[in-house]
DRENDO-1510 file (C-alpha; in Angstrom, 1 decimal, always signed):
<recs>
REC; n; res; u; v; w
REC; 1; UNK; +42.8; -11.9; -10.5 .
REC; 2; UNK; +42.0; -10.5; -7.3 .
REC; 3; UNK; +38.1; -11.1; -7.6 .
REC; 4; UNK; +39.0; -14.6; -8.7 .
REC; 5; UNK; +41.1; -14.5; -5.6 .
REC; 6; UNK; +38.8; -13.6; -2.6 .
REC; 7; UNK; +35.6; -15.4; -4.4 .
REC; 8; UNK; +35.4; -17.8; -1.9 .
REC; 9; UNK; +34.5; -15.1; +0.7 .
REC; 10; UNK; +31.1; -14.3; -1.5 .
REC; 11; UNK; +30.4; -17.8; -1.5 .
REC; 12; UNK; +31.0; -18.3; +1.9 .
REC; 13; UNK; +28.6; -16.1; +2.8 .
REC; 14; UNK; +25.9; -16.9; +0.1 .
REC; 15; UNK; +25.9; -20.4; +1.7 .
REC; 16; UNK; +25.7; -19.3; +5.2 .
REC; 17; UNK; +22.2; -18.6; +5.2 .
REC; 18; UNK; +22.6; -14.9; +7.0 .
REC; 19; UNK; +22.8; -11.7; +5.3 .
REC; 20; UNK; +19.8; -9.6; +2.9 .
REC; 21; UNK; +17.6; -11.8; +0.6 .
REC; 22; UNK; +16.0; -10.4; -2.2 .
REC; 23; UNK; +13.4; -13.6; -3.5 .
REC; 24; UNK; +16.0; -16.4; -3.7 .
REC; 25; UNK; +18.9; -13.6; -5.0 .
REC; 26; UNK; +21.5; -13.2; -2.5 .
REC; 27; UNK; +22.5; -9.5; -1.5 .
REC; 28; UNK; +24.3; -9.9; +1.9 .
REC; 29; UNK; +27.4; -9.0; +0.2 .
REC; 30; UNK; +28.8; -6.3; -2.6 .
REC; 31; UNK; +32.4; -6.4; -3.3 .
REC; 32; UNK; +33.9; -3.9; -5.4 .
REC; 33; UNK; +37.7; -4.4; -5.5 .
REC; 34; UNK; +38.8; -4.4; -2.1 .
REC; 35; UNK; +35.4; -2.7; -1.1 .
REC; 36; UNK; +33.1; -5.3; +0.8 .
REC; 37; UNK; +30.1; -4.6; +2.0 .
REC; 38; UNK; +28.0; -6.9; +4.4 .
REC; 39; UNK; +24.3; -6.1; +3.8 .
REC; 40; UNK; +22.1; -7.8; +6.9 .
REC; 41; UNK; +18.9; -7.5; +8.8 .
REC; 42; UNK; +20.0; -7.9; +11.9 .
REC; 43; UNK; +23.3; -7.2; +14.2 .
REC; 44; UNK; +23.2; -10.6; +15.2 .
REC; 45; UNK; +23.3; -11.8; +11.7 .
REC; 46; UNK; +25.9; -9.3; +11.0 .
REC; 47; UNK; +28.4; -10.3; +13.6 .
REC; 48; UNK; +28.1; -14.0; +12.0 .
REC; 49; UNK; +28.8; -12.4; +8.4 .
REC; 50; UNK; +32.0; -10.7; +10.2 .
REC; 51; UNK; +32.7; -14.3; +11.8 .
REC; 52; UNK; +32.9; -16.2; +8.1 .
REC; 53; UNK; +34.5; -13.1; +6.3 .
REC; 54; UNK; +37.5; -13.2; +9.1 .
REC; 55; UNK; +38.1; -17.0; +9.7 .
REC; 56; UNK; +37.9; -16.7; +5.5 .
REC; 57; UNK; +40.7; -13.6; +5.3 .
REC; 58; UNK; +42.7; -16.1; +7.5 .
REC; 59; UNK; +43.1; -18.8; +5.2 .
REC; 60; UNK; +44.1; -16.3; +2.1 .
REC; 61; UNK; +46.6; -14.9; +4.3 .
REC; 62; UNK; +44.7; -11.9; +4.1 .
REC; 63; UNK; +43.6; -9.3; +7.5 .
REC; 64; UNK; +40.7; -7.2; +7.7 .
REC; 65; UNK; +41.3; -3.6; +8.3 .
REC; 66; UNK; +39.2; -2.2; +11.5 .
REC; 67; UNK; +40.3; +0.8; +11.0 .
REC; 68; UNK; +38.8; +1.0; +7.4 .
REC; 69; UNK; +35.4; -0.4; +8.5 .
REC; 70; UNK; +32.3; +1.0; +10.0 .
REC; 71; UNK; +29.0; +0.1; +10.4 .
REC; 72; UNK; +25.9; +2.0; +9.3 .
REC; 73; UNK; +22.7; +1.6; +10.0 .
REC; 74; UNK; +18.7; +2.4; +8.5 .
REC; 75; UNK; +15.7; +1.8; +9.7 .
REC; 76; UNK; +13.7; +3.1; +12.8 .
REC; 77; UNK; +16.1; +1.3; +15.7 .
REC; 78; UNK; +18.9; +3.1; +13.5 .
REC; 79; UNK; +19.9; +4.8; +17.1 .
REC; 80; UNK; +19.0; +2.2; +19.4 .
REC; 81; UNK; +22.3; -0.1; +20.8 .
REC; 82; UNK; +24.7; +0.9; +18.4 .
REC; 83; UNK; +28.0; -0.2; +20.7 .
REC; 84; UNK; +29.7; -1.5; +17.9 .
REC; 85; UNK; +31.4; -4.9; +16.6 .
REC; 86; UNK; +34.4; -6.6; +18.1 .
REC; 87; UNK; +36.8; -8.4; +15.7 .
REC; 88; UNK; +39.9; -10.0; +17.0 .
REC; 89; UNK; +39.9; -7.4; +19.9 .
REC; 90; UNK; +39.4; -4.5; +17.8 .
REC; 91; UNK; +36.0; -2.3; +18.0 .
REC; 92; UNK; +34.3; -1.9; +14.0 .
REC; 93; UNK; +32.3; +1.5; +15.2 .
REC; 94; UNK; +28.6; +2.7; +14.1 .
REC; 95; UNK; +28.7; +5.7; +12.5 .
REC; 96; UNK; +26.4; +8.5; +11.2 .
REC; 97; UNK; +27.5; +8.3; +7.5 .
REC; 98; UNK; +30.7; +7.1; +5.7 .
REC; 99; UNK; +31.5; +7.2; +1.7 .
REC; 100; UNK; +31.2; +3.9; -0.3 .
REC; 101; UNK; +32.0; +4.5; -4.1 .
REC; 102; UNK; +32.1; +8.4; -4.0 .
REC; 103; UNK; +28.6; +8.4; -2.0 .
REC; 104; UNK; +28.2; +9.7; +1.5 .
REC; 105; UNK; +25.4; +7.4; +2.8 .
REC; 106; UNK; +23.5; +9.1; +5.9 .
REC; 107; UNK; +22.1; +6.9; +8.3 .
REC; 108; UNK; +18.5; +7.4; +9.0 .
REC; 109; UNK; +15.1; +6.4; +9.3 .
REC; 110; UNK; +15.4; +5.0; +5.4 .
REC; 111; UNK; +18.2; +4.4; +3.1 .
REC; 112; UNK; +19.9; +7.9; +2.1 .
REC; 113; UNK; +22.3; +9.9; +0.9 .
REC; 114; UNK; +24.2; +12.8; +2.5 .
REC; 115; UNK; +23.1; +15.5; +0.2 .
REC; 116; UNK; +25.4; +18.2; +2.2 .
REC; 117; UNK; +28.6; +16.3; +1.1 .
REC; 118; UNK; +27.8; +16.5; -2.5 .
REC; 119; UNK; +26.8; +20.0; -2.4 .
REC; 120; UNK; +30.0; +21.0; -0.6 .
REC; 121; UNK; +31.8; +18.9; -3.7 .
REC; 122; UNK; +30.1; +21.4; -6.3 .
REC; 123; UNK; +30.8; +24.8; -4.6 .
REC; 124; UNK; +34.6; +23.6; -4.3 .
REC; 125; UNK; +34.8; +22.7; -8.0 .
REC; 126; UNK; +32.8; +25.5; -9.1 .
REC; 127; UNK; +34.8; +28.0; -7.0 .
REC; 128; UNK; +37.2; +26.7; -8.1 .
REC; 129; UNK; +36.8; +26.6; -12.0 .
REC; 130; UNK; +35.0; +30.2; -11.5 .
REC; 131; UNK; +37.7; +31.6; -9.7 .
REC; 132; UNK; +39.8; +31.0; -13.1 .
REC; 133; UNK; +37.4; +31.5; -15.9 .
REC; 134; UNK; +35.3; +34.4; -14.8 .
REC; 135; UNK; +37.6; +37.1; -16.6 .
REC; 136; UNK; +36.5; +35.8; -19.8 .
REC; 137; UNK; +33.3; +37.7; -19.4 .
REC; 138; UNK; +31.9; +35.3; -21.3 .
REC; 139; UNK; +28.5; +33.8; -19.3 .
REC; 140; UNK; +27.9; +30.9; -22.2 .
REC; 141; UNK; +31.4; +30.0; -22.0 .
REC; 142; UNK; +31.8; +29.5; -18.2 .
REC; 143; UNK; +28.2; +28.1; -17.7 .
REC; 144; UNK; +29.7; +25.3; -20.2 .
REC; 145; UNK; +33.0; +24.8; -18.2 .
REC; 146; UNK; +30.3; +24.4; -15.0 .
REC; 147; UNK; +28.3; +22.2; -16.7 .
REC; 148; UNK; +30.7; +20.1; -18.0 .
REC; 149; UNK; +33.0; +19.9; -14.6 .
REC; 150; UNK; +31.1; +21.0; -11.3 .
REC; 151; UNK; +27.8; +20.0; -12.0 .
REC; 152; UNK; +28.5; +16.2; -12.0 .
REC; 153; UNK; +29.9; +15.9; -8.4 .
REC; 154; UNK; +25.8; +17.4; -7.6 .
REC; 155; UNK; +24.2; +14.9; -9.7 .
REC; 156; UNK; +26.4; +11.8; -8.8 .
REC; 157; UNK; +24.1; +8.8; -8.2 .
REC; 158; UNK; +21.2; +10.9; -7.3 .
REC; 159; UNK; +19.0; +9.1; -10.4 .
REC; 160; UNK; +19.6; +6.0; -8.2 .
REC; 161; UNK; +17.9; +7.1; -4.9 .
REC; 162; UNK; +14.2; +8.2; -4.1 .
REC; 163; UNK; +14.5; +11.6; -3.2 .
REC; 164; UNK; +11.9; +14.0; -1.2 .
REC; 165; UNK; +10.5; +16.9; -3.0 .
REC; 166; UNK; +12.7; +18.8; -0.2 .
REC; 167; UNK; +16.0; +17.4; -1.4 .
REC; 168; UNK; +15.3; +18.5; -5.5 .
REC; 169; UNK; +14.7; +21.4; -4.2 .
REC; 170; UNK; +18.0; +21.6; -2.4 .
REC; 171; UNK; +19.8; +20.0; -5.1 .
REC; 172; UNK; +18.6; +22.7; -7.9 .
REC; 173; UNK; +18.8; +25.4; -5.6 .
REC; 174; UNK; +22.1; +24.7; -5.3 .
REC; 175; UNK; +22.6; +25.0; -9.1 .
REC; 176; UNK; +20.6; +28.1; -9.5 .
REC; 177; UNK; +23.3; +29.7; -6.9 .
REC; 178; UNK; +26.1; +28.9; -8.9 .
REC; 179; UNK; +23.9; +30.5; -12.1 .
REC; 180; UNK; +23.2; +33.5; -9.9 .
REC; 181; UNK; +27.1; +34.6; -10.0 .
REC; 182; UNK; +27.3; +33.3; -13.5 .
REC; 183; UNK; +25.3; +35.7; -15.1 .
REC; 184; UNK; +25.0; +38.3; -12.3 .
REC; 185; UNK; +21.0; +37.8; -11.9 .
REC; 186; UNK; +19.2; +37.1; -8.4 .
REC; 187; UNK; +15.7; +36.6; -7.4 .
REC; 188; UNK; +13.3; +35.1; -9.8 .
REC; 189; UNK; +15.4; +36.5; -12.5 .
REC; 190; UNK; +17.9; +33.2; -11.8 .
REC; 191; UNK; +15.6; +30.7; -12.4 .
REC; 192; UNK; +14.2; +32.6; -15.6 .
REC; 193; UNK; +17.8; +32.4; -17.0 .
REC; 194; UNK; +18.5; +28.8; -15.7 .
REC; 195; UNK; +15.5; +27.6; -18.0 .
REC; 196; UNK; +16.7; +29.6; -20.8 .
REC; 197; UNK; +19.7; +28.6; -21.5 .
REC; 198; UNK; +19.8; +25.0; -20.2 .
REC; 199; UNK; +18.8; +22.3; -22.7 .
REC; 200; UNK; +15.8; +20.6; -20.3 .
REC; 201; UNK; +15.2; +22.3; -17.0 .
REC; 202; UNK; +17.2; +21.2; -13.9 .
REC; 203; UNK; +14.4; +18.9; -12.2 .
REC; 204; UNK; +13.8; +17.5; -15.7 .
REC; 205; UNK; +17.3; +16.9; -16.2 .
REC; 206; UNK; +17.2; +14.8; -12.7 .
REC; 207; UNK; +13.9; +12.9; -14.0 .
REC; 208; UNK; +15.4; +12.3; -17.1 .
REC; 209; UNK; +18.6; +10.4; -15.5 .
REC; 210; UNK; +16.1; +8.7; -13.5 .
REC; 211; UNK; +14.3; +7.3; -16.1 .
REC; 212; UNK; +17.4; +6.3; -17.9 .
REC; 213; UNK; +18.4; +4.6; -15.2 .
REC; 214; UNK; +15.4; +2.9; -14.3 .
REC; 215; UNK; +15.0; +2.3; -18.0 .
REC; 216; UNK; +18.9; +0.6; -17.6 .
REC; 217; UNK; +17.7; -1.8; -15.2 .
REC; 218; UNK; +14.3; -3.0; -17.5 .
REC; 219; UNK; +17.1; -3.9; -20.5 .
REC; 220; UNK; +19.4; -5.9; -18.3 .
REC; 221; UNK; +19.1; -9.8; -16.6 .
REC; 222; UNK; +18.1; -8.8; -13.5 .
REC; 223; UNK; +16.8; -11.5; -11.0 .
REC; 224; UNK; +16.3; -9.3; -8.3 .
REC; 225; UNK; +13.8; -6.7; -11.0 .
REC; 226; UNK; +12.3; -9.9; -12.4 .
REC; 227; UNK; +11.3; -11.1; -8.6 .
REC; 228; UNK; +10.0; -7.4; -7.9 .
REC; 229; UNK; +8.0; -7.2; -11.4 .
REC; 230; UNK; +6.4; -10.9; -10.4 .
REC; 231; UNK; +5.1; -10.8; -6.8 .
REC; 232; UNK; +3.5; -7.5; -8.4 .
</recs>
């Protein structure tokens, strides 16, 4: 009821001829619940999204939250002027990163992902699950209860984002820690053990959800895919 509710907001928008175009597919605007994001080029373009969304929230009776909002942003002038957006005499503040969806995106150069925060997820869930089941002296069993329960806060989302070499590295290092106090191993021994008793290998595993996802995308009716696979 609530999407049927604010809907006029997206279409606001779509019509106003500002915001991120994919082709003739509109992608100024993701709203998830009561998550909106404004996707646009420019600041300028930005500030006029912020313009329709609050003259909108005004006639549902409805009030952006400043306090909630921030701005990121990518690209190479991703430091350059970044004094912030005034809304009805309150300040929306650039940032350096901010979560959307259980993703801490990391403002840079490109589009990315804060691979520090997700780390720091796994070592508190696996800490915390190792803290408990360790006693069992039972490597199989606990690598299972790791698997099943830590290792998913590292791998959240990553199939969707193009990641350096650097960062799989990072990201399966961080898993071959937690298998270094597992089963009591260090060195190249770790890795040796990883391989063994994993079903695929940890940088296959990440290809794999790649492909799957990527594979996703080719099944469903995608106007922005179909645009990319055409002007190709």
């Amino acid at each position: 009821m609530f999407t049927v509710y604010v809907n006029s907001i997206i279409l606001k928008l779509q019509h106003s001829n500002y915001g991120c175009m994919i082709g003739s597919q509109f992608l100024g605007c993701i709203m998830y619940a009561d998550d909106l994001v404004l996707l646009c080029p420019s600041i300028c373009g930005l500030k006029k999204m912020l313009d329709i969304c609050v003259n909108e929230f005004a006639g549902l009776k409805l009030k952006l939250n400043v306090k909630k909002s921030c701005i990121l942003r990518f690209g190479v002038l991703f430091m350059h002027n970044n004094k912030g957006l005034t809304v009805d005499g309150d300040v929306i503040e650039f940032v350096d990163k901010d979560k959307y969806l259980g993703v801490m995106l990391k403002v840079g150069k490109n589009f990315g992902v804060d691979l520090q925060y997700m780390k720091s997820n796994f070592y508190c869930s696996f800490n915390s699950v190792f803290h408990h089941v360790a006693r069992f002296q039972n490597e199989l069993v606990v690598l299972q209860l790791v698997t099943t329960f830590c290792q998913p806060y590292l791998l959240y989302c990553m199939e969707c984002f193009d990641l350096s070499v650097t960062q799989l590295r990072s990201i399966e290092h961080t898993w071959l820690c937690a298998m270094s106090h597992i089963f009591h191993v260090t060195g190249s021994d770790v890795k040796l053990v990883s391989d063994f008793t994993a079903k695929m290998q940890f940088g296959d595993l990440l290809l794999s959800r790649r492909l799957k996802f990527l594979n996703g995308l080719t099944l469903s009716d995608n106007a922005v895919l179909d645009f990319l696979t055409f002007i190709h």
